[in-house]
VEXDREN-2710 file (C-alpha; in Angstrom, 1 decimal):
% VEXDREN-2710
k/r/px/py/pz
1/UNK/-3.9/-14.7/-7.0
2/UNK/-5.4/-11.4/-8.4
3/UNK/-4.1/-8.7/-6.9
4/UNK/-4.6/-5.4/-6.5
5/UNK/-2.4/-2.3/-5.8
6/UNK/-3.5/1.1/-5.3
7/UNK/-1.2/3.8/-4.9
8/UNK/-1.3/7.8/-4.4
9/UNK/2.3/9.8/-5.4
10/UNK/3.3/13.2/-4.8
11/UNK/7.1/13.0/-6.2
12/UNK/6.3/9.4/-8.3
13/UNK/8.7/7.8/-5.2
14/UNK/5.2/5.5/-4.5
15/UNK/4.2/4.7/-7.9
16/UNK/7.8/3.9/-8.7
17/UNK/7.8/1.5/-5.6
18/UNK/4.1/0.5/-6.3
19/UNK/5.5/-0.6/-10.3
20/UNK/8.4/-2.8/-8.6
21/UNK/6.0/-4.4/-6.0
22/UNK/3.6/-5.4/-9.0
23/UNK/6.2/-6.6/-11.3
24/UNK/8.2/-8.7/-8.2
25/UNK/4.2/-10.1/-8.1
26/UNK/3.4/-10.8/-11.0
27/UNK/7.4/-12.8/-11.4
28/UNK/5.6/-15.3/-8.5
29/UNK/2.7/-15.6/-10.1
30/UNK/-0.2/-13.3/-9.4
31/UNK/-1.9/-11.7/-11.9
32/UNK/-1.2/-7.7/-10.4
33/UNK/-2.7/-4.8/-11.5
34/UNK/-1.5/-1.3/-10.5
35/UNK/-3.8/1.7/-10.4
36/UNK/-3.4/5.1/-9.4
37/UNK/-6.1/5.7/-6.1
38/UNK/-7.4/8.6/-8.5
39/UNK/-8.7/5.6/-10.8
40/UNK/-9.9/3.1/-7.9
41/UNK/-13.1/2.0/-7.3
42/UNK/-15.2/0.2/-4.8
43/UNK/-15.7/-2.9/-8.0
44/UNK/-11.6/-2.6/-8.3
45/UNK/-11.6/-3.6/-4.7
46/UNK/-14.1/-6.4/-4.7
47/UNK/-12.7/-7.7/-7.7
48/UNK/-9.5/-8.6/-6.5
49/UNK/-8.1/-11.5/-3.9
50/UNK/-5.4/-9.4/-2.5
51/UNK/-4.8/-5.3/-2.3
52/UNK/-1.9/-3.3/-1.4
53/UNK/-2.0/0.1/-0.9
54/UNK/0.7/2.2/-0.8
55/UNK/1.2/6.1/0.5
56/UNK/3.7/8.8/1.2
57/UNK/3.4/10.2/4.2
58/UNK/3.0/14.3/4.3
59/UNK/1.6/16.8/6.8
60/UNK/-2.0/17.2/6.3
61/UNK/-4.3/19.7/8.1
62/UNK/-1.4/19.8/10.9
63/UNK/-0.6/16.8/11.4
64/UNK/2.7/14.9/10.0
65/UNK/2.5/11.5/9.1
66/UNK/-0.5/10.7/7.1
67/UNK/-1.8/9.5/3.7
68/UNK/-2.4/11.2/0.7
69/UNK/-6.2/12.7/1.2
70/UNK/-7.5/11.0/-2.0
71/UNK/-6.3/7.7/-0.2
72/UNK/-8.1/8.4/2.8
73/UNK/-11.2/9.7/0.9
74/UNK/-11.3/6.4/-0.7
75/UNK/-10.9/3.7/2.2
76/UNK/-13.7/6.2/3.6
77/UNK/-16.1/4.7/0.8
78/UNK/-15.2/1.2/0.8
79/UNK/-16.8/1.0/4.3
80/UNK/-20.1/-0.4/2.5
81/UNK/-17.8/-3.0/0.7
82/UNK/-17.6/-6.9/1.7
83/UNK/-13.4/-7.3/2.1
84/UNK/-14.2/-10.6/3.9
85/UNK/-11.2/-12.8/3.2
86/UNK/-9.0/-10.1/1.4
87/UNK/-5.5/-10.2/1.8
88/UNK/-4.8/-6.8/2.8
89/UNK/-1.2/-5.2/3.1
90/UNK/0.0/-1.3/3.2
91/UNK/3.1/0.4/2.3
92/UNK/4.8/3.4/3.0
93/UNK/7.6/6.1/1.9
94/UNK/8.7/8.4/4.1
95/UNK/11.9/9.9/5.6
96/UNK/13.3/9.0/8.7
97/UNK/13.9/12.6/9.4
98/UNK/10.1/13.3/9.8
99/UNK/8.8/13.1/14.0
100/UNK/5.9/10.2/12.3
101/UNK/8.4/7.9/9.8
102/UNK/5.9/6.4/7.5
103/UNK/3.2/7.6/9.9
104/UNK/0.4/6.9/7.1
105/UNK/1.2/3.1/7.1
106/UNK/-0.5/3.4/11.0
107/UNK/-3.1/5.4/9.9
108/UNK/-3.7/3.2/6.9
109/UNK/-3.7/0.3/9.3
110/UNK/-6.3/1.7/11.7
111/UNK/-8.5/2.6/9.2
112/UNK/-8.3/-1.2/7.6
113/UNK/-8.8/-2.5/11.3
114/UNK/-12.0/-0.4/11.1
115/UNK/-13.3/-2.2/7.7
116/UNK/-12.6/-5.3/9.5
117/UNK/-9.3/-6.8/7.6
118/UNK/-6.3/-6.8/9.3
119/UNK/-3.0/-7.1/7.1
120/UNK/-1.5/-10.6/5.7
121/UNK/2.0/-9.7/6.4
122/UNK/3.8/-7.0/7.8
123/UNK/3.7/-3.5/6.4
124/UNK/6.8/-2.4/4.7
125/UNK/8.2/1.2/5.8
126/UNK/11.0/3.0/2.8
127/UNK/13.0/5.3/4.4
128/UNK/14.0/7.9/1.4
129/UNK/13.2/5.5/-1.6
130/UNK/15.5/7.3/-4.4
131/UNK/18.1/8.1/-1.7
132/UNK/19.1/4.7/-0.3
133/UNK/20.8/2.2/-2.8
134/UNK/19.3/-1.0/-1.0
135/UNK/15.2/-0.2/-1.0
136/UNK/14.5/-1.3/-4.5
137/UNK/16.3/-4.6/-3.1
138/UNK/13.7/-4.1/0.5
139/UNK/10.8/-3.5/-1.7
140/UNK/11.3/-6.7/-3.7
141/UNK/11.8/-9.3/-0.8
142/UNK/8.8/-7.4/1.3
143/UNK/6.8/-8.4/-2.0
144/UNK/8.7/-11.9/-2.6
145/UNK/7.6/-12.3/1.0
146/UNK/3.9/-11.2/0.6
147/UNK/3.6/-13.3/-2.4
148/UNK/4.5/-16.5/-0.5
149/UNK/2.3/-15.2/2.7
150/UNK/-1.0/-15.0/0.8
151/UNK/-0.5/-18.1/-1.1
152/UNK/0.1/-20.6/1.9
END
């Protein structure tokens, strides 16, 4: 399967998680590429049989919890693209300490219910991702897991 993962970063917690979900991918099989959202494009998208996108969450224009802008930005342009039959999945960073943990994965969501796809598997919430010494081991079975999901 050819996926897709876009990512946005504001420490490099996401693109560090982002890497590992691509490599655990591409060890089952998919062929996985790994872009940063300031490279993506609408022909990225369409191009590719699965996508995963994957935010921090931050306080934007008052409000805690959301994606990066440039992610928002660009699901706002895919909303003329045909992502009939992709296999769609979101994650997250965030820390637990925040009132909306991982809040952009439900924004993320809403906004993917609105294109019309709804996610293949369950979206996968980090607390802290450099701070806890068992996410790296989360983020791989989430993607062992989303691996098998899309392929049954």
């Amino acid at each position: 399967m050819k996926t897709l993962i876009l990512y946005g970063t504001l420490s490099g917690s996401t693109m560090t998680a982002a890497e590992l979900v691509g490599s655990t991918l591409r060890e089952a099989g998919h062929d996985t590429n790994v872009v940063s959202i300031e490279s993506a494009t609408k022909d990225l998208v369409t191009a590719h049989d699965a996508l995963i996108i994957a935010s921090p969450s931050w306080e934007d224009e008052g409000k805690d919890g959301q994606p990066l802008p440039e992610i928002r930005k660009f699901l706002e342009s895919l909303t003329t693209a045909d992502l009939t039959g992709k296999k769609i999945a979101v994650v997250g960073l965030g820390d637990i300490a925040y009132p909306h943990f991982c809040g952009a994965v439900d924004v993320l969501e809403a906004k993917l219910k609105e294109l019309g796809v709804t996610p293949a598997t369950a979206s996968l919430r980090v607390d802290r991702y450099y701070s806890l010494p068992d996410n790296e081991q989360k983020v791989k079975d989430w993607s062992a897991n989303f691996a098998k999901a899309v392929t049954t």
